[in-house]
N, C-alpha and C positions, 0 to 999 in steps of 0.2 A: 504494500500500500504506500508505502512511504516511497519508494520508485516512482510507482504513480505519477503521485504529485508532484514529485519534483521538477516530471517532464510535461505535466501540466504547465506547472509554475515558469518552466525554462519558456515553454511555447507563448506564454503568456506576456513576457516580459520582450519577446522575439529573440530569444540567446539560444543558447545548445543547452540539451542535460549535459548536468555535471559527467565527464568518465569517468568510471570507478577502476582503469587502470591506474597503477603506478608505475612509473620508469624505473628500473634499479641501474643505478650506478656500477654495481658490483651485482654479480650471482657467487653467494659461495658454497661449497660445498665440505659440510665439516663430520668429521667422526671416519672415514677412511683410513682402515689401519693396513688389510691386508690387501683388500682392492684399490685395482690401479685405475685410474682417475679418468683415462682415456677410453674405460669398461664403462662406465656410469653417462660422460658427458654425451655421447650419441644421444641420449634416452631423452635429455634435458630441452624445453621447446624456449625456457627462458633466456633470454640473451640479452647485455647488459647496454643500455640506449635505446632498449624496444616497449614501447608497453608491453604490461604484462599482469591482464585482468584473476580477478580470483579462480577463472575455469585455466587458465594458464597455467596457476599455476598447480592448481588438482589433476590436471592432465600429468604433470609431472610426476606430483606425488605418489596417481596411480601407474605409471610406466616405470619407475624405479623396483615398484611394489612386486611389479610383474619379473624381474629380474629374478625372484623366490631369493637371492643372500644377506636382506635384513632383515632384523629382528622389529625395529618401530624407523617410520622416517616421516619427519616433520620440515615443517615452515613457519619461516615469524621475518619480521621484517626488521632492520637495524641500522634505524634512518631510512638513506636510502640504499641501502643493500638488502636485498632477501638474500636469505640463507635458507641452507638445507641443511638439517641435522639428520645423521644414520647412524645407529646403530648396527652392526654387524654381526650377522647369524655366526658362530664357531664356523671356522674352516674347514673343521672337519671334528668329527664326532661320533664316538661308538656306539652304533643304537642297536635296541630289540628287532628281532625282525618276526613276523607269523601269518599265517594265512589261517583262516577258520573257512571252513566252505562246505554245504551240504552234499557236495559232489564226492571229496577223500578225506574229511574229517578234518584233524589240527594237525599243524607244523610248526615249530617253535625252532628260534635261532636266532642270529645276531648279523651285524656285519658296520662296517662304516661308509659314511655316508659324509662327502664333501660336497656344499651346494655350490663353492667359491674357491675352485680347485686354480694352485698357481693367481689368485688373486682375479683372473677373468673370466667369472660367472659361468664356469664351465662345472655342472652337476656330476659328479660321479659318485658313483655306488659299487659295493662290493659286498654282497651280502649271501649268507646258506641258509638253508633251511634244514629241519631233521623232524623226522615225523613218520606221517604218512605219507610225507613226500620227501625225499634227499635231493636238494636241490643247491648248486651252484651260479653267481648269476655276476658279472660284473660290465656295467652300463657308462658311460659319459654322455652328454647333453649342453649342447649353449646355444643361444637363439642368436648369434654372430659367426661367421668365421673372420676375423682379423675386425677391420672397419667395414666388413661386407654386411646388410642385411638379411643373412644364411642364417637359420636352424637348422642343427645339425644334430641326431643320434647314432650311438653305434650301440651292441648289445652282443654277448655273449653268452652260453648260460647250457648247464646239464642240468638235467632233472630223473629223477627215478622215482615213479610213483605207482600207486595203485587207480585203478581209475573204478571207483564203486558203479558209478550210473552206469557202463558198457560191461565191466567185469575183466578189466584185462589188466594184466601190468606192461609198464608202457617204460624203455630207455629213449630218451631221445637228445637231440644237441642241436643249439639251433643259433642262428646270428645274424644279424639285419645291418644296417645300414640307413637313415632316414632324411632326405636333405626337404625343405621346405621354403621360402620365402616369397615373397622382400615381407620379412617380420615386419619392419616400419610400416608398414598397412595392413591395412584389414584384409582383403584380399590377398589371396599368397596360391599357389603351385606346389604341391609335394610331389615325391617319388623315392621310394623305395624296393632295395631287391633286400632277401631275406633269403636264408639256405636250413633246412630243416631237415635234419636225420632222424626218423622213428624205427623204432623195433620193439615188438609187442608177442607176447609170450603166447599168443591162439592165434589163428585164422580167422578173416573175417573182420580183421581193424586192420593191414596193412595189404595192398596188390599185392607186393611186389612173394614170389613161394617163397623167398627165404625169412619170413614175414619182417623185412626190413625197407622201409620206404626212403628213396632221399627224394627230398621235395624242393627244388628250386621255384622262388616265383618273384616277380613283380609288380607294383602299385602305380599307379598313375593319378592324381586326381587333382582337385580344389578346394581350398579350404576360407571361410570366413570369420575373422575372431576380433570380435566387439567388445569381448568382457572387461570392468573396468579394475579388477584385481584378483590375484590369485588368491591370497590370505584366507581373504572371506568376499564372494564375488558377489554382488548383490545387483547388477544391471550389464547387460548385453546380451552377444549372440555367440556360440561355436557353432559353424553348420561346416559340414566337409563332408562330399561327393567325391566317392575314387572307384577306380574297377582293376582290378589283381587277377593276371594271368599265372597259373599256378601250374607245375609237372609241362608236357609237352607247350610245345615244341623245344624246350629248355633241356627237360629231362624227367626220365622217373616215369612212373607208371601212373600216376597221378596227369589230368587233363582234364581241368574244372576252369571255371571263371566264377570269380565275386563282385559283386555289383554292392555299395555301401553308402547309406548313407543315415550320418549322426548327426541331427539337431539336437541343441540345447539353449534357453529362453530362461533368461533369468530377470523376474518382472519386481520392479520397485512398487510396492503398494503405498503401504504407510508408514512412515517412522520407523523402526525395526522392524515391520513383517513386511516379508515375499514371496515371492513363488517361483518355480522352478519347471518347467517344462520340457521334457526329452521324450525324444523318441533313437531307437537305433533300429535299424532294417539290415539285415545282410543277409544275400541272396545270393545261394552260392547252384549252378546248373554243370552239368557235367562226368567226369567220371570222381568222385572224389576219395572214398576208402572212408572207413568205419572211425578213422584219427580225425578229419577234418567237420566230423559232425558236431552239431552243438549241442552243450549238456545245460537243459534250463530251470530254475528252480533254484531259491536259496535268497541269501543275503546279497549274493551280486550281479541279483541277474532278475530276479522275480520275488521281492519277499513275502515271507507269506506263504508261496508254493513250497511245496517236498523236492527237498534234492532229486534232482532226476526226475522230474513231475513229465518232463516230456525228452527225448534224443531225437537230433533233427539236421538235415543238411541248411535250413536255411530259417530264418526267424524275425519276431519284431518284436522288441520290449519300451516300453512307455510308460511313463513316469510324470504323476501331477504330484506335486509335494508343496507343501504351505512352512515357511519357513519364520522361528519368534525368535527376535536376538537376544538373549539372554543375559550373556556380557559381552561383550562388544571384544574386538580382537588388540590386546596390551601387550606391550613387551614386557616380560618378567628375566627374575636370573635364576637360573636355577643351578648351583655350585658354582659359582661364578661366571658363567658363560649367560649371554645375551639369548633370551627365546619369545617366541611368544604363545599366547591361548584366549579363547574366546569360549563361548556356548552355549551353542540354539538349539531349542527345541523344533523337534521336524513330526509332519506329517502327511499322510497322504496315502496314493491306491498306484501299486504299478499292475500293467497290464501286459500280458504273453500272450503269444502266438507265435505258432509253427506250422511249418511246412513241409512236402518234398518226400521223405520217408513215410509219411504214413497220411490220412486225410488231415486237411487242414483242425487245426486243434485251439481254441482259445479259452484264457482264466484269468483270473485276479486275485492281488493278494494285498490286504490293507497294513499299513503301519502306524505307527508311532513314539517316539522317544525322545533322545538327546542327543546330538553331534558334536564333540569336543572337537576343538580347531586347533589344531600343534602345528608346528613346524615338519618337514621330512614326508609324513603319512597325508598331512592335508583335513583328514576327515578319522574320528575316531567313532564308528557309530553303533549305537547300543539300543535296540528300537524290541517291542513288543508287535509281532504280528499275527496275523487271521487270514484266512482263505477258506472257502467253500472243497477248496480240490484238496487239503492237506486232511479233514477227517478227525483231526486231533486236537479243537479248540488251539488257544492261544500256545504261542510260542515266542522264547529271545532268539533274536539273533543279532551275533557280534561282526562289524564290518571294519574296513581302512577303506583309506583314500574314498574322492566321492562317485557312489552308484553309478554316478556318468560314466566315471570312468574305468570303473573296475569292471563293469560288463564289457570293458571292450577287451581284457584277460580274456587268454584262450583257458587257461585253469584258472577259472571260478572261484 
């Protein structure tokens, strides 16, 4: 209201509204210990003789944000200098690691995890698992190559597990590659090749008679990403369209095509509550083996449903979830190191379907709980649910990282 009028008042008088930019003299940027200064200034829209309105400078603060290596990062102005204060996540940090899933039970293990490896925002992980799965796995990630606006993954990783839903035990070794950009926009180009080894103890999950598949394939697609932060993201869009040529004419016994595509809608309602909108589709046609079928049901995929509620070559899962901020996302210390955490209450209905293997098949399954916001995992989520297909009244189920994105885990 008071806008308003002022641009009443300006029109009235025949002058201009007041700007509500400020010029800064200086941009500084302070609290950089390990990170190198040339990693952060790309991201920075503020430049020092330019205006630079308060959406200037919140564009900042959430593109830093997006970098995932600090713990809190603010602005204040001093005179005429704005400054930027950061706090810096540990460089590196020995965490828990676990998988809970209705598909092969529990895995428990460790591993470390640097989000600010070498100082330029390069992610790496190294982390095992031991359980019902033995699993080995070490990853790097940064959304740069040099001054280039390249996102870049690589992955490594064995695993030995059981696989309850199919009934098979499964060795396999697998490793990708992932390039995407220009990150500096919304719009961006991915492509990825991926080389995957399986061997599985029965017939009937692998072509190839020696029951050992090697699976080469590649991605191709488009990606759009509007969100305004990783922490706790409460407005934008991820939508990414790709299609994955898998086995021939590459190799392997394998000769399928995947056709994908993942929306996510994250809607600002009122003051701390939102909402959240996903759907995934992937559509896979072809010759594919009993390994590249999907297992649906559980905490990452369909809550609510029975592990293994359905096995399928091709599926769609969707998600309405109602989102209460509970505490807002702070940097704390915990043994001395810079972290931070937050905690929303969540709720809502995801919806299944399947395809391809058997007649088209659909269900539902309701939630509700709490989501703790860390650092590392993203999403710690601890939710009560119900479904009509599970038979069993209520149930917990314990999750990581957020739904979005763990259903897109080939192990659930």
């Amino acid at each position: 209201m008071r806008e308003l009028l002022l641009l009443w008042l300006g029109a009235l008088l025949g002058g201009q509204a007041p700007d509500s930019s400020r010029v800064p003299r200086e941009v500084e940027l302070v609290g950089l210990q390990v990170t190198r200064p040339h990693v952060v200034v790309p991201y920075l829209t503020a430049k020092a003789g330019e205006p630079c309105p308060q959406e200037c400078v919140q564009s900042d603060l959430d593109r830093m944000d997006r970098l995932g290596i600090f713990a809190s990062i603010e602005s204040a102005w001093r005179g005429d200098t704005l400054v930027y204060t950061v706090n810096e996540l540990p460089w590196i940090l020995p965490v828990p690691n676990g998988r809970i899933s209705d598909e092969e039970g529990v895995s428990l293990g460790a591993g470390f995890k640097a989000p600010n490896l070498l100082g330029r925002a390069i992610a790496a992980e190294l982390l095992f698992l031991a359980g019902s799965s033995l699993e080995f796995q070490a990853s790097f990630q940064a959304s740069r190559i040099g001054t280039l606006p390249l996102g870049w993954e690589t992955m490594a990783g064995r695993t030995e597990r059981m696989d309850e839903g199919r009934g098979y035990q499964e060795v396999s070794h697998q490793g990708f590659a992932r390039l995407w950009g220009p990150t500096d926009g919304a719009w961006q180009l991915l492509g990825e090749m991926r080389l995957v080894e399986v061997e599985s103890d029965r017939d009937g999950i692998c072509l190839s008679r020696d029951r050992m598949d090697v699976i080469p394939s590649i991605r191709a697609g488009i990606l759009r990403d509007t969100r305004d932060r990783r922490s706790l993201t409460s407005r934008g869009w991820y939508t990414e369209w790709s299609v994955e040529k898998a086995g021939r004419p590459l190799h392997g016994p394998v000769d399928a095509w995947q056709f994908l595509s993942d929306n996510r809608m994250w809607i600002p309602v009122a003051g701390r509550f939102s909402l959240l909108a996903s759907n995934l589709l992937e559509h896979q046609v072809g010759k594919t083996g009993g390994w590249r079928t999907f297992v649906v049901g559980g905490v990452n995929s369909a809550r609510g449903l029975p592990g293994a509620w359905a096995v399928a070559p091709s599926e769609d899962l969707a998600t309405l979830e109602a989102r209460w901020t509970l505490l807002p996302v702070r940097p704390v210390r915990v043994v001395g190191q810079n972290l931070y955490g937050g905690l929303q209450a969540a709720g809502g209905v995801d919806f299944a379907t399947v395809w391809g293997a058997s007649p088209l098949a659909g269900e539902y399954g309701l939630f509700a709980g709490l989501d703790g916001i860390v650092p590392f995992v993203e999403r710690v989520r601890t939710h009560l649910t119900w479904s009509p297909a599970s038979g069993a009244g209520f149930a917990f189920a314990f999750g990581l990282f957020e739904k979005t994105q763990a259903q897109r885990f080939r192990v659930r």
